[in-house]
C-alpha positions in Angstrom: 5.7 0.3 -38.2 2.3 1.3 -38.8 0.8 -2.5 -39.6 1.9 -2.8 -35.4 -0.2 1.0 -34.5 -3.2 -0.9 -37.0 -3.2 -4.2 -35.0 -3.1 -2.3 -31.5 -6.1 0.0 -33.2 -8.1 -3.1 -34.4 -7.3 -4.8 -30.3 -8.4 -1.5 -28.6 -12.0 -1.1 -30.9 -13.0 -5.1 -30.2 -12.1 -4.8 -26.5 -14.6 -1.8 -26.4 -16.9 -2.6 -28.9 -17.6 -6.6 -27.0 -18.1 -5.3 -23.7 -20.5 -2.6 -25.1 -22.3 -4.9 -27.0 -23.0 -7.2 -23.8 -24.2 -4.4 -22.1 -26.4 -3.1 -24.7 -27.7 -6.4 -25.3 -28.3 -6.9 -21.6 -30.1 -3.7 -21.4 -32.8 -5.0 -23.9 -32.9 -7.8 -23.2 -33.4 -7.8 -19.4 -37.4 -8.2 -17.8 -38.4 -5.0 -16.2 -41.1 -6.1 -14.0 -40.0 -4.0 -11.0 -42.2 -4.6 -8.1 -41.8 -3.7 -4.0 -40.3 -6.5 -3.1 -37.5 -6.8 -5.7 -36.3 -3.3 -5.1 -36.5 -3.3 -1.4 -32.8 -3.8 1.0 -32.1 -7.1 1.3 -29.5 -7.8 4.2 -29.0 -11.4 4.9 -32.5 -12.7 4.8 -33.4 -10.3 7.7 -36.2 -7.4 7.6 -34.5 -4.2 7.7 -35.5 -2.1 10.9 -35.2 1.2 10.6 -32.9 3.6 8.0 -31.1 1.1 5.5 -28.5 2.9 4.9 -25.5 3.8 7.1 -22.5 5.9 6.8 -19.0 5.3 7.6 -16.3 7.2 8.9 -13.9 7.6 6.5 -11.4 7.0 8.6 -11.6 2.9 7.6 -11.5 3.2 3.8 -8.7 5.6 4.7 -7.1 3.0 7.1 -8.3 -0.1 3.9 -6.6 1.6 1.3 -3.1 2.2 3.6 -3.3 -1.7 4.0 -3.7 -2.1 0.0 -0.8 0.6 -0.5 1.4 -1.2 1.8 0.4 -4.8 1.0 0.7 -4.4 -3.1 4.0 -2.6 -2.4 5.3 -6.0 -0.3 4.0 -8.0 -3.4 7.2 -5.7 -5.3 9.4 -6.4 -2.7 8.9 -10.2 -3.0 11.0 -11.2 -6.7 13.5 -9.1 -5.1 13.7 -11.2 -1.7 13.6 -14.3 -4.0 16.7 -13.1 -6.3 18.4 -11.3 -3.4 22.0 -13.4 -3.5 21.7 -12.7 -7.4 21.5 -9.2 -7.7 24.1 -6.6 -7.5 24.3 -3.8 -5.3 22.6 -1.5 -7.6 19.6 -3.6 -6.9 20.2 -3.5 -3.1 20.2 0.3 -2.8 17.1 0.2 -5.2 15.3 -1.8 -2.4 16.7 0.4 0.1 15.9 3.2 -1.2 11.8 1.8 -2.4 11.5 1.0 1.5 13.3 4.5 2.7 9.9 5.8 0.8 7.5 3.6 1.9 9.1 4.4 5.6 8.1 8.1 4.7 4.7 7.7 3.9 3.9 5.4 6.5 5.3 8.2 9.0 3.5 10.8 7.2 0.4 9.0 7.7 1.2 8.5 11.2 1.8 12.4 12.0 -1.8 13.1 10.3 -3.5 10.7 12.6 -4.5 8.5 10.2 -3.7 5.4 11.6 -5.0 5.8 14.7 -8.3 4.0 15.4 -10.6 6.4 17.2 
């Protein structure tokens, strides 16, 4: 039992000690020559005119991550749609009852207004 907690130890200290090493190595290693012209906003080849820097309502990274929500939640209703004449009804009122929930937050985010586009 404890030879499998060593080898998940031994996993967990090279995935954190590689990606540190990269990152410390590339932070010594890197040229720092910083001059105006590296560190100025480059936007598609194009002088910037004016401020560079813009803000966005929130209302589309609220309306982007209700798409993700919904989309990654059709991506679990998929093996389910494949396998549907092979499960049992168990599995049926599972899938009913995962879409009776995503039906309540979709109208939840409908009553607070934050699908509409304004």
């Amino acid at each position: 039992m404890l030879s499998d907690w060593l080898y998940i130890a031994i996993f967990t200290g090279i995935a954190l000690f590689l990606p540190g090493v990269a990152i410390f190595l590339a932070a010594v290693l890197s040229p720092k020559k910083p001059d105006p012209i590296k560190t100025s906003t480059y936007e598609c080849g194009m002088e910037t005119v004016g401020e560079a820097w813009v803000q966005f309502k929130v209302q589309y990274y609220v309306f982007g991550l209700i798409f993700l929500a919904f989309d990654v939640e059709t991506v679990f209703l998929y093996p389910w749609a494949v396998a549907f004449n092979k499960v049992g009804l168990f599995a049926v009122l599972e899938a009913i009852l995962f879409i009776a929930i995503l039906l309540g937050g979709l109208i939840y985010a409908w009553r607070k207004g934050a699908l509409e586009w304004v």
